[in-house]
N, C-alpha and C positions, 0 to 999 in steps of 0.2 A: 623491039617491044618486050615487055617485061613479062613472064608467064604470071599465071595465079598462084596468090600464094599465099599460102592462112599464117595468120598472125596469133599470138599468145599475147595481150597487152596485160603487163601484171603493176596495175598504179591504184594507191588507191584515192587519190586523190578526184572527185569528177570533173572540176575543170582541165587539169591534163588529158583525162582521159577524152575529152572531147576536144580540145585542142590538136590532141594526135590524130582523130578521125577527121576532125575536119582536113588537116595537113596532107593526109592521106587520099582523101576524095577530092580535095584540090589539083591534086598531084597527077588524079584519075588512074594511081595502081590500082588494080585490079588482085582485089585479097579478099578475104573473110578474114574478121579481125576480132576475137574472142575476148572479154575483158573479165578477169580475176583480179577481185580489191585486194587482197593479201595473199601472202605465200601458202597457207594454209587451203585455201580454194584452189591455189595455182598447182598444187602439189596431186591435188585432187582431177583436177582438170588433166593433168599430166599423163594419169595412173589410169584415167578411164574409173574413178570410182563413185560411187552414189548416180546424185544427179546427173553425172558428167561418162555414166556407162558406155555414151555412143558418141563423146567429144571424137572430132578430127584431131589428129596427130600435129602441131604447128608444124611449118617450116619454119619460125623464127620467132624468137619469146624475146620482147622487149622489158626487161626489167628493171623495177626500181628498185633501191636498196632499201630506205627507210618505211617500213609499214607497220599497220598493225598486225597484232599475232604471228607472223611468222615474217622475219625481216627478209629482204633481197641475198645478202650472203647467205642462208642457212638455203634459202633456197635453189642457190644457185652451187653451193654444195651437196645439194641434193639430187640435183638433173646430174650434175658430170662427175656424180659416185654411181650413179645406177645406171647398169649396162644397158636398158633398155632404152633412154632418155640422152647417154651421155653424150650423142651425136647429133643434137638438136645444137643447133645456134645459137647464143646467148647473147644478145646486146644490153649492159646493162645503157640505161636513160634513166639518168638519176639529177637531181640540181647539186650534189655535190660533187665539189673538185678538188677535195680533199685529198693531199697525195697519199694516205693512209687508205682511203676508199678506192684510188685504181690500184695501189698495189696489193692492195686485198685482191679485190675482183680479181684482176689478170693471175694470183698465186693459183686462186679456183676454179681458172680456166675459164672462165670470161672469154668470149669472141671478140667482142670488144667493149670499149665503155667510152662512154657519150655524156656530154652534159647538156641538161636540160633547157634548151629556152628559154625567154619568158615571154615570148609573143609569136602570133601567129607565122611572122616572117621568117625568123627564127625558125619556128616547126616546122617551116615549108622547104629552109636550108637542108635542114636535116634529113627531111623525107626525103629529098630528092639524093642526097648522098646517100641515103641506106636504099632505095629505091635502083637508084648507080650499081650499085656494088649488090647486095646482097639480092634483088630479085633481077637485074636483069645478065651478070657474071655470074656468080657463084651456081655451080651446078649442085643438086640436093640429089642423095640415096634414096629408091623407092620406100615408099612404107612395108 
């Protein structure tokens, strides 16, 4: 059985974003699942700043590349340049499959990169492999 395990969902689209929670609750992981529409919130969510003073720490930030104000690469050159984030898990889930967009990502140290669905069935494939793998294998360092 899979431990608990908090989520960072950075999309800003809200049909995805709801698409992945449902996937999620389908699936019955057991997570808190945080959702920032751009990188710019996600950065913030990240840092513990503003609103976001007493945010949980994710174990696993699922990111998009394509958003507004602050795109998926800038901010995923952002978590694994600062010491304090750079150990956090990176999935990006993005609908591109662009071999320019994983060879980016992976340069940035990306965990991994995933492309996006377009239906439920689909999202429920994929929960259940990052659900596989990253909550019920991968062990995480205390906060």
């Amino acid at each position: 059985m899979a431990n608990f395990i908090t989520i960072l969902l950075v999309e800003d689209n809200p049909a995805d974003v709801e698409l992945t929670r449902e996937s999620f609750e389908a699936a019955k992981i057991k997570n808190a699942m945080f959702v920032a529409p751009d990188g710019v919130e996600a950065m913030a969510f990240l840092r513990r700043e503003g609103q976001y003073h007493d945010a949980p720490r994710p174990n696993l930030v699922l990111l998009d590349l394509n958003m507004p104000r602050k795109g998926g690469r800038e901010v995923l050159a952002e978590i694994k340049g600062d010491p304090d984030l750079h150990n956090i898990p990176v999935v990006i889930l993005t609908s591109s499959q662009a071999e320019h967009d994983v060879v980016t990502s992976y340069n940035l140290h990306a965990n991994a990169y995933v492309s996006k669905p377009v239906d439920l069935t689909g999202f429920s494939t994929i929960v259940k492999a990052v659900e596989g793998f990253w909550f019920s294998v991968v062990l995480y360092p205390p906060e």
